[in-house]
ZAVOSE-682798 format. One record per atom (N, C-alpha, C, O): x, y negated, z. Coordinates in steps of 0.001 Angstrom, whole numbers, padded with zeros to 6 digits, always signed. Last residue first. Layout:
# ZAVOSE-682798
XYZ
...
***
This chain:
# ZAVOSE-682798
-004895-002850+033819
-006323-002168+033945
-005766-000404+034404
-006604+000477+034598
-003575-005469+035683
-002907-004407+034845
-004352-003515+035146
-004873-003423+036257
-003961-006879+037751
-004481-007341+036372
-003777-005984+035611
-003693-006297+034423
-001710-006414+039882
-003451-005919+039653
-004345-006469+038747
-005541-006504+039038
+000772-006775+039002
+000407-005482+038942
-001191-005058+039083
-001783-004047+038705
+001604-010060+037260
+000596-009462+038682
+000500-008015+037864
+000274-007889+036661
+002779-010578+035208
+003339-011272+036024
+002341-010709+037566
+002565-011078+038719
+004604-008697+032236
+003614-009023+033211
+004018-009794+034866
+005061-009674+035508
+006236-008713+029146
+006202-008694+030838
+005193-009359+031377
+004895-010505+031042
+006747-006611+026625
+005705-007092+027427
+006248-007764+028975
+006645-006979+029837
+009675-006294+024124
+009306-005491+025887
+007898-006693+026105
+008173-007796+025633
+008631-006600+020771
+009233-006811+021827
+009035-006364+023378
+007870-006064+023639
+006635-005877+019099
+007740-005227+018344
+009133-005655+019595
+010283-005232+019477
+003520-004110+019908
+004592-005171+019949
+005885-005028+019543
+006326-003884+019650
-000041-003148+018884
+001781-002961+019354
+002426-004126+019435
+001892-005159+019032
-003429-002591+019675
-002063-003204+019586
-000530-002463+019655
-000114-001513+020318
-006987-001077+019205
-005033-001172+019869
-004393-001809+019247
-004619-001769+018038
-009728-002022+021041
-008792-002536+019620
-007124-002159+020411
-006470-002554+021376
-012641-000261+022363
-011314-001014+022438
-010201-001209+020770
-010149-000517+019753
-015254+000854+024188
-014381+000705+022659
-013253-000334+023143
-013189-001006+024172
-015015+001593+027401
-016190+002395+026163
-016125+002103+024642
-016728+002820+023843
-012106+002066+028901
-013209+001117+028438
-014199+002248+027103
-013977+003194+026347
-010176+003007+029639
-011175+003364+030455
-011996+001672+030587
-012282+000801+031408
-007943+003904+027973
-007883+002705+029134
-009046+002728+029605
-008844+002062+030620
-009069+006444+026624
-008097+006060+027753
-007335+004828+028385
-006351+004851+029124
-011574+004577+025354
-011217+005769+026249
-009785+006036+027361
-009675+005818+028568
-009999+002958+023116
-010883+002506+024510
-010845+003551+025723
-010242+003399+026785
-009706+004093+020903
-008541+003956+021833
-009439+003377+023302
-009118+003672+024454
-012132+006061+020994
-010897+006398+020737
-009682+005494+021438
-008892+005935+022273
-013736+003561+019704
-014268+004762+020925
-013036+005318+021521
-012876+005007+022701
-012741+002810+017238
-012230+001901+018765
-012964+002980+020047
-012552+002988+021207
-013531+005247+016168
-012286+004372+016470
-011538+003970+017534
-010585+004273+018252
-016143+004811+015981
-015324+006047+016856
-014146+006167+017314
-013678+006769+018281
-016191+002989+014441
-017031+002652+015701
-016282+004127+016708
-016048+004190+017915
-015079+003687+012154
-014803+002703+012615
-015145+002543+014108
-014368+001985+014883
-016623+005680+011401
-015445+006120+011700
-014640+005158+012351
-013664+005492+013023
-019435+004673+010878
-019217+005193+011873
-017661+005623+012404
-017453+005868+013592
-018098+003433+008433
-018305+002526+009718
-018709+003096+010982
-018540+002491+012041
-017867+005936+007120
-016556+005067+007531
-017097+004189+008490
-016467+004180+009547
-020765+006928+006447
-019743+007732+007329
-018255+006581+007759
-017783+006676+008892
-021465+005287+004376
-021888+005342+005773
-021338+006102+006829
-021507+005836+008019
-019031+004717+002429
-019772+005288+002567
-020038+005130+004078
-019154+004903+004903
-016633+003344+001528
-017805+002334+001370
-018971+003460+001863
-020087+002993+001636
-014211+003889+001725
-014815+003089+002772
-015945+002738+002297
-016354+001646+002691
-013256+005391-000630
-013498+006062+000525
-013803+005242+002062
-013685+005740+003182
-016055+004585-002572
-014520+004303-002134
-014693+004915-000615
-015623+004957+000190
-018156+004650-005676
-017787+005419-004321
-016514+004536-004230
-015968+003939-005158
-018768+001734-007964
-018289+003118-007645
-018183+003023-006450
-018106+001947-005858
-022123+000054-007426
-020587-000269-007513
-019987+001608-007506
-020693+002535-007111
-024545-000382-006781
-024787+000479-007983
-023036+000988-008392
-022680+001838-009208
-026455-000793-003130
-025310-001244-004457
-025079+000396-005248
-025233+001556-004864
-028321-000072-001393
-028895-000669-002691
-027737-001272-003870
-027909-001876-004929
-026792+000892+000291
-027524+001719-000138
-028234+000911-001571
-028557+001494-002606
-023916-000300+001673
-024545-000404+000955
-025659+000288-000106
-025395+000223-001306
-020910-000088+003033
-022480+000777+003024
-023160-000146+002927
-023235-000958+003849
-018198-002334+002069
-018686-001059+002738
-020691-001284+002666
-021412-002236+002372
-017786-004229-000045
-016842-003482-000007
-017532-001993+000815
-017434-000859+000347
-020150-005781-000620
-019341-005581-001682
-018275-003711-001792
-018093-002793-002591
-020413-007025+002391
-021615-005819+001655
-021048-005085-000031
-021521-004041-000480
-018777-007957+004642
-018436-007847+003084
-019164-006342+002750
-018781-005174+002796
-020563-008242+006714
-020689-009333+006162
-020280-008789+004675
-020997-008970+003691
-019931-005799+008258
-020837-005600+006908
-021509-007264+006314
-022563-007439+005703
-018492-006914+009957
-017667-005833+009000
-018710-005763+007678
-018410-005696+006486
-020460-008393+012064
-019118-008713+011269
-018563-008412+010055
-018197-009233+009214
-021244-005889+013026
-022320-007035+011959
-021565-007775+011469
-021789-008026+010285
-019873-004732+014258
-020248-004084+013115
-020908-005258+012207
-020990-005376+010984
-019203-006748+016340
-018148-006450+015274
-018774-006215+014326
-018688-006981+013366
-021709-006958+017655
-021079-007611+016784
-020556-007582+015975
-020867-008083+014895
-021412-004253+018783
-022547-004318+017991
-021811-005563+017118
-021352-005289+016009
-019033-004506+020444
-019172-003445+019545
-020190-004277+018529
-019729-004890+017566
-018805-006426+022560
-018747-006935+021640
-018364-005659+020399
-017502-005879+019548
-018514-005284+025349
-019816-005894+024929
-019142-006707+023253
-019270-007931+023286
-015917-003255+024837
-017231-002800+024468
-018309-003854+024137
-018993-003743+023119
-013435-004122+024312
-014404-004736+023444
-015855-004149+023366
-016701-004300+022485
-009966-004506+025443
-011764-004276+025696
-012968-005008+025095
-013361-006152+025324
-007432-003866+023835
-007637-004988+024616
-009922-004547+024792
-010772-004430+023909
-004629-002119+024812
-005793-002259+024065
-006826-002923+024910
-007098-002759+026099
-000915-001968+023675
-001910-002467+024822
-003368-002084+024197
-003328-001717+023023
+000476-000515+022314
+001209-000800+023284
+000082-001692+024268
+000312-001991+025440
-001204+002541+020523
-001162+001262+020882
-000104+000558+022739
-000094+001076+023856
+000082+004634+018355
+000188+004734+019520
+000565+003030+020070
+001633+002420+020120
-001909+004787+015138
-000597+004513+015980
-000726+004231+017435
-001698+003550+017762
-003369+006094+013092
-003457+005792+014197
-002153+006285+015272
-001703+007291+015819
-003667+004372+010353
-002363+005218+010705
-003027+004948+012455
-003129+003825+012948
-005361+001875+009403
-005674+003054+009347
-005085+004146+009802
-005817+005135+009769
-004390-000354+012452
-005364-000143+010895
-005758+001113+010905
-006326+001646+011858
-003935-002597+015066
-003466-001337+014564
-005208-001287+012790
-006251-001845+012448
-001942-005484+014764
-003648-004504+014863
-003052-003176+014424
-002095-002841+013726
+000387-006896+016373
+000025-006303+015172
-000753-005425+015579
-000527-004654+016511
+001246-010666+017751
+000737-008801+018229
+000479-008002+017020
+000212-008897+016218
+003575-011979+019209
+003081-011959+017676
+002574-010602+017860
+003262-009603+018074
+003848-015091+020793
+003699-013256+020882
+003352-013150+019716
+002841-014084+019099
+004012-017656+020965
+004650-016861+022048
+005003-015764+022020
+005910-015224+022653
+005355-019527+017631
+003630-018962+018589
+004666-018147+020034
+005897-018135+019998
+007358-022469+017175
+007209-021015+016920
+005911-020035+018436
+005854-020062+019665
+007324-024994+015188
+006839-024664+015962
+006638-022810+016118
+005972-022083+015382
+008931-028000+013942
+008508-026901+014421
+007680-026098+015137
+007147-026789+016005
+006425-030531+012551
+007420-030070+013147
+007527-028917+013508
+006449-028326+013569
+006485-031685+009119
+006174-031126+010013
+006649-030602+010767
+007549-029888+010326
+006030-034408+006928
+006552-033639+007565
+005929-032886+008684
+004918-033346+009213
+002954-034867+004891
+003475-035393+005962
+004970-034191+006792
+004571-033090+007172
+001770-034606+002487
+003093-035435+002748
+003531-035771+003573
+004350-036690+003611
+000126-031733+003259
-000195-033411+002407
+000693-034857+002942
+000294-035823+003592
+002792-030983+004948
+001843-030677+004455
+000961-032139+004482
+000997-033129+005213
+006386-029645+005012
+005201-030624+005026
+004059-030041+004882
+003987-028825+004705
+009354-028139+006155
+008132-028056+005380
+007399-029297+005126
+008218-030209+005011
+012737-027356+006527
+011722-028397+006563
+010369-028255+005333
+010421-028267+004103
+015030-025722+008825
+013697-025630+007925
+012218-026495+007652
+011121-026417+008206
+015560-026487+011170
+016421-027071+009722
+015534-026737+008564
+015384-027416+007549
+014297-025383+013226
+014228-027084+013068
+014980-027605+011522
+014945-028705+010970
+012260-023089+013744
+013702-023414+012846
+013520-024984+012252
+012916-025503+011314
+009871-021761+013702
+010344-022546+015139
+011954-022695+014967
+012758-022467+015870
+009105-020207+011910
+008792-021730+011817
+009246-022652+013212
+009002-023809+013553
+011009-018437+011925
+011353-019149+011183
+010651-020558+011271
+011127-021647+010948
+009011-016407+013210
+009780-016772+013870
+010866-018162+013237
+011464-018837+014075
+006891-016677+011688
+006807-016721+013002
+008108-017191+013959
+008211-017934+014935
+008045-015036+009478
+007114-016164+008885
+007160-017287+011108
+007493-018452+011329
+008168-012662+010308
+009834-013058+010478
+009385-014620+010215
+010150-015494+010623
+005656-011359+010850
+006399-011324+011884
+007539-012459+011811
+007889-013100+012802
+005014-011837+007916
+004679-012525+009015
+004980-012845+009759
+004975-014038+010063
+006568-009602+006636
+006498-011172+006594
+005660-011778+007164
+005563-012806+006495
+005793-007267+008272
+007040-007875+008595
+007086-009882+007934
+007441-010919+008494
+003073-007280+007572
+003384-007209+008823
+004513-008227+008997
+004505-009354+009492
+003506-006909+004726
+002634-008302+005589
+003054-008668+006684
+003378-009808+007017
+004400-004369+004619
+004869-005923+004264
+004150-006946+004678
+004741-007985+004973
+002433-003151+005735
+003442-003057+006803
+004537-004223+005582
+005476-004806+006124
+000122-003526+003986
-000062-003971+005055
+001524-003808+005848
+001630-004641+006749
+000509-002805+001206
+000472-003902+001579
+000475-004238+003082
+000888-005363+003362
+000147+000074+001397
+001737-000510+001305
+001347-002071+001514
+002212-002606+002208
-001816+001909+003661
-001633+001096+002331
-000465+000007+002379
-000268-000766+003316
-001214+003231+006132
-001234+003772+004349
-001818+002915+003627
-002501+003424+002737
+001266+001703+007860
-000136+001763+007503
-000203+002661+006354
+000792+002805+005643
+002909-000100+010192
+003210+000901+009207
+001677+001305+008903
+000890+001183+009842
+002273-003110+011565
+003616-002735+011259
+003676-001054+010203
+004647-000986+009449
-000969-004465+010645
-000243-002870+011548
+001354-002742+010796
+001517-002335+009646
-001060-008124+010779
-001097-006478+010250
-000534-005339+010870
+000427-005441+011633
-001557-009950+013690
-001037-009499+012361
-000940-007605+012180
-000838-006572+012841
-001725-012548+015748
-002130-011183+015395
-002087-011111+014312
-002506-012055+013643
-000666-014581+017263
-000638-014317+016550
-000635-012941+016172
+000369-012235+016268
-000887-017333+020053
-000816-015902+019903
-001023-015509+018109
-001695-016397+017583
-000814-020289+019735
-000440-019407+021104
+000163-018063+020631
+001339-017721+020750
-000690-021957+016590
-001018-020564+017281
-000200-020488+018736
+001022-020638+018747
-000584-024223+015176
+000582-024513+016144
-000431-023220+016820
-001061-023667+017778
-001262-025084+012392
-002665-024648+012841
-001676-024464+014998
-002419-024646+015962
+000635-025992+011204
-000128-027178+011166
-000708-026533+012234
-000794-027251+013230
+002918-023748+011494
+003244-025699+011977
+001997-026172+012062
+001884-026921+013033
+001348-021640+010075
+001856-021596+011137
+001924-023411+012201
+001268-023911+013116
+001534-022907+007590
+000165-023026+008506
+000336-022725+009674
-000325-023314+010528
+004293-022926+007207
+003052-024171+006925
+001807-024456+007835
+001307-025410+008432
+004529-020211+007137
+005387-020913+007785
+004778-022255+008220
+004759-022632+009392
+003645-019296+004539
+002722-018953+006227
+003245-019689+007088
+002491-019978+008018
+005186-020765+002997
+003560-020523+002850
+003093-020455+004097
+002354-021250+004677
+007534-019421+003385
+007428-020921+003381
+005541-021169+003435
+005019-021985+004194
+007314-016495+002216
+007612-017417+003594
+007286-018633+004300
+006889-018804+005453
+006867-017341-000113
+005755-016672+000357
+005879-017125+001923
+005097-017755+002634
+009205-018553-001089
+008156-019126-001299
+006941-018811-000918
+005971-019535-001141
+010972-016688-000594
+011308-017843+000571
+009661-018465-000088
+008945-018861+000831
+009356-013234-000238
+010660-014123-001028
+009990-015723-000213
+008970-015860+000463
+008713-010064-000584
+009195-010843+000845
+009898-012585-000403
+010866-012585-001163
+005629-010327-002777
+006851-009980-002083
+007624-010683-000835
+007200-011671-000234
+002103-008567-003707
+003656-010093-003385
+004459-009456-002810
+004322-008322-002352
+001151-006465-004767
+002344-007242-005233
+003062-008140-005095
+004053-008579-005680
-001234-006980-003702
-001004-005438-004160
+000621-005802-004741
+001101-004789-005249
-002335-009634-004783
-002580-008719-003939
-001594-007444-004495
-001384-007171-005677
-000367-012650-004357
-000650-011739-005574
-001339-010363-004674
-000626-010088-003709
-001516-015249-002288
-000866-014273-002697
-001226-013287-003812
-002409-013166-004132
-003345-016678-001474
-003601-016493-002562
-002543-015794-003277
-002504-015673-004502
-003852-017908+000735
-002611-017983+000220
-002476-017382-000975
-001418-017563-001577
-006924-019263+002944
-006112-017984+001889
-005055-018654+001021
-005243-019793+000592
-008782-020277+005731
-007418-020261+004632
-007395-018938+003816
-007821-017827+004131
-010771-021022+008509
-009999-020103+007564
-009119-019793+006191
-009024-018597+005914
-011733-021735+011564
-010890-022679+010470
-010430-021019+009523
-009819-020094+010058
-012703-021305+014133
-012337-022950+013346
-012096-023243+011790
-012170-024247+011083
-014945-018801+014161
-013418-019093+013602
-013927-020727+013590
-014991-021231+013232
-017275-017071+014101
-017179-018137+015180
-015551-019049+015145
-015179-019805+016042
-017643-014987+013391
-017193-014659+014574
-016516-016268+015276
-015798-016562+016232
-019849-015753+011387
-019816-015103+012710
-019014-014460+013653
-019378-013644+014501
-017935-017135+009697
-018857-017685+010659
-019781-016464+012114
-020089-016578+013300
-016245-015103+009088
-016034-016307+009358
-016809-017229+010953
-016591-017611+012103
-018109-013947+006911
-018056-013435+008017
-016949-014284+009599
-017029-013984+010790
-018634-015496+005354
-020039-015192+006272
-019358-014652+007445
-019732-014755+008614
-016346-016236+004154
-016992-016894+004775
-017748-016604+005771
-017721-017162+006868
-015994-013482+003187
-015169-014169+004146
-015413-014989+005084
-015097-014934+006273
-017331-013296+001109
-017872-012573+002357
-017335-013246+003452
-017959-013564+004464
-016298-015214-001011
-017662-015546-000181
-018074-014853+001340
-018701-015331+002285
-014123-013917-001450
-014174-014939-000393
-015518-015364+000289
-015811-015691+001439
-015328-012002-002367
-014748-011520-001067
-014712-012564-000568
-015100-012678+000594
-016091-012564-005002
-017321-012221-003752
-016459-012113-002743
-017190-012142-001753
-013784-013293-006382
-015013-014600-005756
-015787-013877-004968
-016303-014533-004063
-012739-011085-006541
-011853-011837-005766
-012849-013012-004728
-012879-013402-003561
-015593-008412-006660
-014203-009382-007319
-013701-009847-006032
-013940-009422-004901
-016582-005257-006441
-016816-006672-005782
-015802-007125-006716
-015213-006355-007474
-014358-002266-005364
-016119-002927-005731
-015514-004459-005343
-014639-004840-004565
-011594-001804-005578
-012309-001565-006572
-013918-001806-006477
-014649-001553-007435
-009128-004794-004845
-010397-003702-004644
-011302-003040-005608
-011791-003754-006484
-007582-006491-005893
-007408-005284-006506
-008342-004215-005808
-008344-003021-006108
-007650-009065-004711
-008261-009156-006120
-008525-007363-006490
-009454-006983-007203
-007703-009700-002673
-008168-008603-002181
-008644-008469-004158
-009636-007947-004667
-006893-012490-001993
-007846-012428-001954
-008379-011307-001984
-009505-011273-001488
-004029-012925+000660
-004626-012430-000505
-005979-012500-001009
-006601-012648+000043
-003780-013702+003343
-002994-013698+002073
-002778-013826+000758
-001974-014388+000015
-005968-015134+005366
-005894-014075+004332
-005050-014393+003816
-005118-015591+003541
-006428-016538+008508
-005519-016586+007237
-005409-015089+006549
-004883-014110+007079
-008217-017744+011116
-007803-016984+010613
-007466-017019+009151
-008312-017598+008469
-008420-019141+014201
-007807-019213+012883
-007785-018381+012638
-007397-017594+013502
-010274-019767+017760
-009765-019011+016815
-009269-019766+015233
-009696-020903+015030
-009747-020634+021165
-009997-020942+019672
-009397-019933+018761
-008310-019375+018915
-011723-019461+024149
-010646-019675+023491
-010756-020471+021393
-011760-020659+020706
-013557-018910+025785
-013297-020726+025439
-012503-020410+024813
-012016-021505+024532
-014536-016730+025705
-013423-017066+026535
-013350-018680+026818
-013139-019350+027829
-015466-016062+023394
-015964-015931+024537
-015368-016810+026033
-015896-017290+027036
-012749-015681+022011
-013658-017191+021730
-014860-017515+022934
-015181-018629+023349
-012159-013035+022626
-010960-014283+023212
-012077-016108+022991
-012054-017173+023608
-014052-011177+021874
-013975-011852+023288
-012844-013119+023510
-012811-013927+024439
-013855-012013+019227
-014881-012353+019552
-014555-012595+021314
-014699-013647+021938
-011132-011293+018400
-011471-012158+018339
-012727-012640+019252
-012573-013626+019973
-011581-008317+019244
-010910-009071+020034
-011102-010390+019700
-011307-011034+020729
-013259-007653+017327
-013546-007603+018532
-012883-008120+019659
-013376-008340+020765
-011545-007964+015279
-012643-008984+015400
-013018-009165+016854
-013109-010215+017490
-009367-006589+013925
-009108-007393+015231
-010601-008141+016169
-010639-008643+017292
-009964-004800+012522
-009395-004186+013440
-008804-005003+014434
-008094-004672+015383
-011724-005809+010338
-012311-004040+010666
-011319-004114+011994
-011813-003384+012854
-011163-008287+010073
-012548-007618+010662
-012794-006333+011208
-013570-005875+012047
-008941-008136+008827
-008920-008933+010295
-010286-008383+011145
-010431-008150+012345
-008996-006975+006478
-008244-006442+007221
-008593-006836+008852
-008532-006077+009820
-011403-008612+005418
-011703-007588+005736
-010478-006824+006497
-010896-005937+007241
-008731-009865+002642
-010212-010078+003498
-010570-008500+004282
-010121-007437+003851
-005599-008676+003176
-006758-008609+002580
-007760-009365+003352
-007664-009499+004572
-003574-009669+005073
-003160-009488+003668
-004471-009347+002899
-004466-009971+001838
-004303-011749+007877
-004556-010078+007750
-004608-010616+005986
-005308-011538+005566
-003993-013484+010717
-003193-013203+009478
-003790-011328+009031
-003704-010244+009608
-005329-014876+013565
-005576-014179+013174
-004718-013711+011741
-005596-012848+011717
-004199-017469+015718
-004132-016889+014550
-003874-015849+014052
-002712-015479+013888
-005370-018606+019101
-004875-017623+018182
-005087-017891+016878
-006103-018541+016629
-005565-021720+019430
-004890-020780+020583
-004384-019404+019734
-003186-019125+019683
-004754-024636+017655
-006255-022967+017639
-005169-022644+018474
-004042-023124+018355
-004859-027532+016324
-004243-027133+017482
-005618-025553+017817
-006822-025549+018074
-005669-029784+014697
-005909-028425+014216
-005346-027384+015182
-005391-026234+014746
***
């Protein structure tokens, strides 16, 4: 089950709207992808818990993931505690991530900068040899990822890298409207949300317009790090 990145985003649809594009070029790549929901997103107001996973799926598959999970966390209400820990900690060991992308460290919605941090600390704990997990009865060994990067979301935060996603714009979008539940939808009867109108996926696409621009790409996904970066060549630096 050995994936290069793992993707972690608290809702369905967190990972889509603000990592995908990066997903997509890193798989481009040869690289492997994972990705892990927390939650099922029970507390959205269109759709249920069962349509999201379904979207999940679809959307899953188009970006081409190994492998996807949910923890089934309480939405809107889990907490930092050793049993939530222990959870990501698990998959962390089995799925053994290079890289690990996770929620925007501060956000306007309160779920996401708890995620963040339990993740972040989920990461570093699984590379704690006294901390003993399993999975289907088998012990497991440590293992802690290299980097733990956090997407940026809705708070537009001042990214510490941004990674280039123009040939993979159009995708994304087709990605994002896998969950037809949640955004534009002209033939759904569901209440307004302030993402579900045709104006937000353009806000999305302006977005990444936005951080792309000044790295002097045509869209782009920003990042932060909660540690110094070091680079090993000055002409790979864009």
């Amino acid at each position: 089950m050995k994936i290069d990145i793992l993707a972690i985003g608290v809702h369905p649809d967190d990972i889509e709207l603000s990592c995908s594009g990066t997903l997509l070029h890193h798989i481009a790549m040869g690289k492997t992808v994972g990705l892990l929901d927390l939650t099922c997103g029970e507390l959205g107001t269109r759709g249920s818990a069962e349509i999201r996973l379904k979207e999940a799926a679809a959307a899953s598959k188009l970006i081409g993931a190994r492998v996807r999970g949910n923890l089934e966390m309480e939405d809107g209400f889990f907490e930092y505690t050793k049993e939530n820990m222990l959870k990501i900690v698990e998959i962390i060991r089995l799925m053994r991530p290079e890289i690990i992308l996770a929620n925007a460290i501060s956000d306007r919605h309160p779920d996401h900068g708890r995620a963040a941090k339990l993740t972040a600390d989920a990461c570093f704990y699984a590379g704690l040899r006294r901390i003993e997990t399993e999975w289907e009865d088998e012990a497991q060994e440590p293992w802690r990822p290299k980097a733990v990067y956090h997407y940026i979301q809705d708070h537009n935060l001042k990214p510490d890298f941004v990674v280039d996603i123009t040939p993979y714009m159009d995708q994304k979008m087709e990605v994002i409207q896998a969950y037809k539940s949640q955004f534009y939808d002209p033939e759904s009867d569901e209440p307004n949300t302030p993402i579900s109108g045709k104006g937000f996926l353009e806000f999305v696409k302006g977005k990444n317009a936005m951080y792309g621009r000044p790295a002097g790409f045509l869209y782009g996904e920003g990042f932060t790090v909660a540690r110094t970066m070091g680079v090993t060549n000055l002409f790979d630096l864009k």
